[in-house]
C-alpha positions, 0 to 999 in steps of 0.5 A, a space after each residue: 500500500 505505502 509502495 502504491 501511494 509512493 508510486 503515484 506521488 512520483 507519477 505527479 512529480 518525478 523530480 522530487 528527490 525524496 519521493 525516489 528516497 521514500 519509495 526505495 525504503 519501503 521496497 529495501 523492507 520488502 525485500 526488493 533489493 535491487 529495486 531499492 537500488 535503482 530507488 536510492 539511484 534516482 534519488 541521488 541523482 536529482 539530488 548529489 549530495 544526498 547523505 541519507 540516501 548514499 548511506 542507505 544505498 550502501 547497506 543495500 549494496 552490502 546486504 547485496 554482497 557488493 562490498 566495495 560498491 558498499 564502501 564507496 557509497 559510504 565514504 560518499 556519504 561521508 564527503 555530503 555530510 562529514 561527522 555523519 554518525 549513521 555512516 561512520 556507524 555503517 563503515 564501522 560494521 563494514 570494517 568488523 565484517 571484514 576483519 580491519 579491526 583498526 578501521 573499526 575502532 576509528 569509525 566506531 569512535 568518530 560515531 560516538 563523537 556524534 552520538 554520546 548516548 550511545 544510540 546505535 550500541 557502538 560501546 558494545 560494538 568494541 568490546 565485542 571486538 575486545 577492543 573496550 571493556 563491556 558496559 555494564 548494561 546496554 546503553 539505555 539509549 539503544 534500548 529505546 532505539 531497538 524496542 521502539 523498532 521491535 514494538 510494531 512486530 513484537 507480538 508477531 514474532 514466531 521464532 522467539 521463546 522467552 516469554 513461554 518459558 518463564 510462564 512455563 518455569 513460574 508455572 511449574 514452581 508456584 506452590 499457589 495461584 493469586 500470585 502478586 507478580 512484576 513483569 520486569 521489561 514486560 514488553 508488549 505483555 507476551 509474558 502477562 498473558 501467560 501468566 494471567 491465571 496465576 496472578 491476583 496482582 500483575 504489574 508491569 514495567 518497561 523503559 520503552 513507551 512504544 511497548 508499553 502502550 502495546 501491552 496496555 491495549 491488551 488489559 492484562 496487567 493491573 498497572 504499568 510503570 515506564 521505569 528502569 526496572 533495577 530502580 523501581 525494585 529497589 523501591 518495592 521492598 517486599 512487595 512481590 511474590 514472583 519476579 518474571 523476567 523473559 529476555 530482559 536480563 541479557 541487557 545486563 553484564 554483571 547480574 549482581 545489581 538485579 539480584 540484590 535489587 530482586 531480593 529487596 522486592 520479594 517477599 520471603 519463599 517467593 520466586 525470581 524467574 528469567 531466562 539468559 543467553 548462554 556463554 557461546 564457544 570462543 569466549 575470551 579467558 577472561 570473560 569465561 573467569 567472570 562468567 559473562 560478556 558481550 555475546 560473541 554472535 555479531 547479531 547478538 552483540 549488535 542488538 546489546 545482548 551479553 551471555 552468561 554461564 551457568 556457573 556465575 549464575 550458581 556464585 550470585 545465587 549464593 550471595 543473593 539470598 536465593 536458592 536455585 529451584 532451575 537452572 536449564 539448558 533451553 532454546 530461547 529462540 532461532 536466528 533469520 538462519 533458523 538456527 539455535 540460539 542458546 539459553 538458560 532458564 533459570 528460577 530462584 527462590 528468595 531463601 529456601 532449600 536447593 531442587 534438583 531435576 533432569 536438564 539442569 546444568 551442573 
């Protein structure tokens, strides 16, 4: 529908740069690649020192395999608009994809010259390459980026799991219906929705506006905050009987702030249950000795995702006043590719005696 509004607008006026611009975005989303080429083309050629539409030409070319098209497009890009933080952004990615390490670093640092919030995740961009030392979270600022993106599909999403395995950890480990139960980073209310059955009080709470107003719209939840969930714990001593959190937790590096910060909020015998990224094959030495790091998977790593051992869980647990009810090897979801991406579910409870059971990691 977008690409036929587009097409008459351009019948009207073909002269207008960003009609061509427009109408290239939406065939790139619908997968019509070299459509959006000739799209961007246009564009740029009404238009030379079009920044924007050389830098998305550029993706369009890399996606394509045409590399050095890619880079040139790019380092155009760059001579319209010098500084531009999206191109030095998409060199940077260009440069890690093809293992010039220094070229990254220098485009990556020109991007958070330009963006010192962080938007685009550059921070973890370098430590995955181990050229910095991981941010203790994902930069809020990306976060807001990503879920306000992930928002409009969220609840579409087939190849995700998360949400099922919480419910299904919770369900499995809850002595007791009419639960009082915080969703932490709730999302779009995938989890609520699970769970609705067992809880006599459901809150929410989720930095992201955009997903929060999906998971209002669904009327699970008795209240919603737009919150930093570590923060509103913290200020909701006692106040829970089970804390849910369904990929929100793989956002964080050191794990030990969510602990304490759970602890305060429960009550005592009640349940903390969340599921992680599990340490990949090829983790550095030192962050197998810490028990996390930024994900070595690129798709990961640039969506702001840390992984986590099993073991470092186990150590926290033990400082945290938690005892470890479940802690097993699961499929958290698939890639575009559809292959497995590693997780673990994990489910404490605040005091209490150890449980065992099959598929639990050592």
């Amino acid at each position: 529908m977008a690409a036929g509004l587009i097409a008459k607008a351009i019948a009207a006026n073909r002269h207008m740069p960003d009609f061509h611009y427009n109408l290239a975005i939406v065939l790139r989303a619908q997968g019509k690649l070299k459509e959006a080429v000739a799209g961007y083309q246009r564009a740029i050629d009404l238009k030379p020192d079009y920044a924007e539409a050389y830098n998305n030409l550029g993706n369009v070319w890399k996606t394509l395999g045409e590399l050095d098209s890619a880079r040139a497009c790019f380092e155009q890009a760059l001579r319209c608009k010098p500084g531009n933080a999206d191109t030095h952004y998409s060199l940077g990615i260009l440069c890690s994809d093809l293992g010039d390490r220094s070229g990254a670093a220098l485009h990556f640092h020109r991007c958070l010259d330009h963006d010192p919030d962080d938007s685009r995740g550059v921070s973890m961009l370098l430590a995955h390459l181990g050229l910095a030392i991981a941010p203790e979270r994902t930069p809020q600022a990306q976060l807001l980026n990503l879920y306000d993106v992930r928002s409009r599909f969220w609840d579409r999403e087939s190849s995700y799991f998360g949400h099922v395995l919480v419910a299904e950890g919770l369900q499995k480990h809850a002595a007791r219906t009419n639960l009082d139960i915080l969703d932490i980073g709730c999302g779009t209310g995938l989890v609520g929705a699970q769970i609705r059955h067992l809880a006599g009080k459901l809150d929410g709470v989720d930095i992201s506006l955009p997903m929060l107003e999906k998971a209002r719209d669904k009327e699970i939840y008795d209240s919603l905050d737009q919150a930093d969930f570590v923060s509103f714990m913290c200020a909701h001593p006692d106040s829970y009987d089970a804390i849910l959190g369904a990929a929100t937790l793989i956002h964080f590096g050191d794990l030990h702030a969510v602990f304490q910060a759970a602890a305060k909020c429960l009550r005592d015998g009640g349940l903390f249950v969340f599921t992680l990224f599990s340490n990949e094959p090829g983790v550095s030495i030192e962050a197998g000795r810490m028990g996390f790091s930024v994900a070595t998977n690129d798709k990961l790593a640039k969506s702001g995702c840390y992984t986590h051992s099993a073991n470092y869980v186990e150590r926290l647990a033990a400082g945290s006043e938690f005892s470890i009810q479940m802690l097993q090897e699961v499929v958290q979801e698939y890639d575009q590719n559809d292959n497995r991406i590693p997780g673990i579910l994990v489910v404490l409870r605040r005091g209490g005696q150890e449980s065992t059971g099959p598929g639990e990691l050592a």
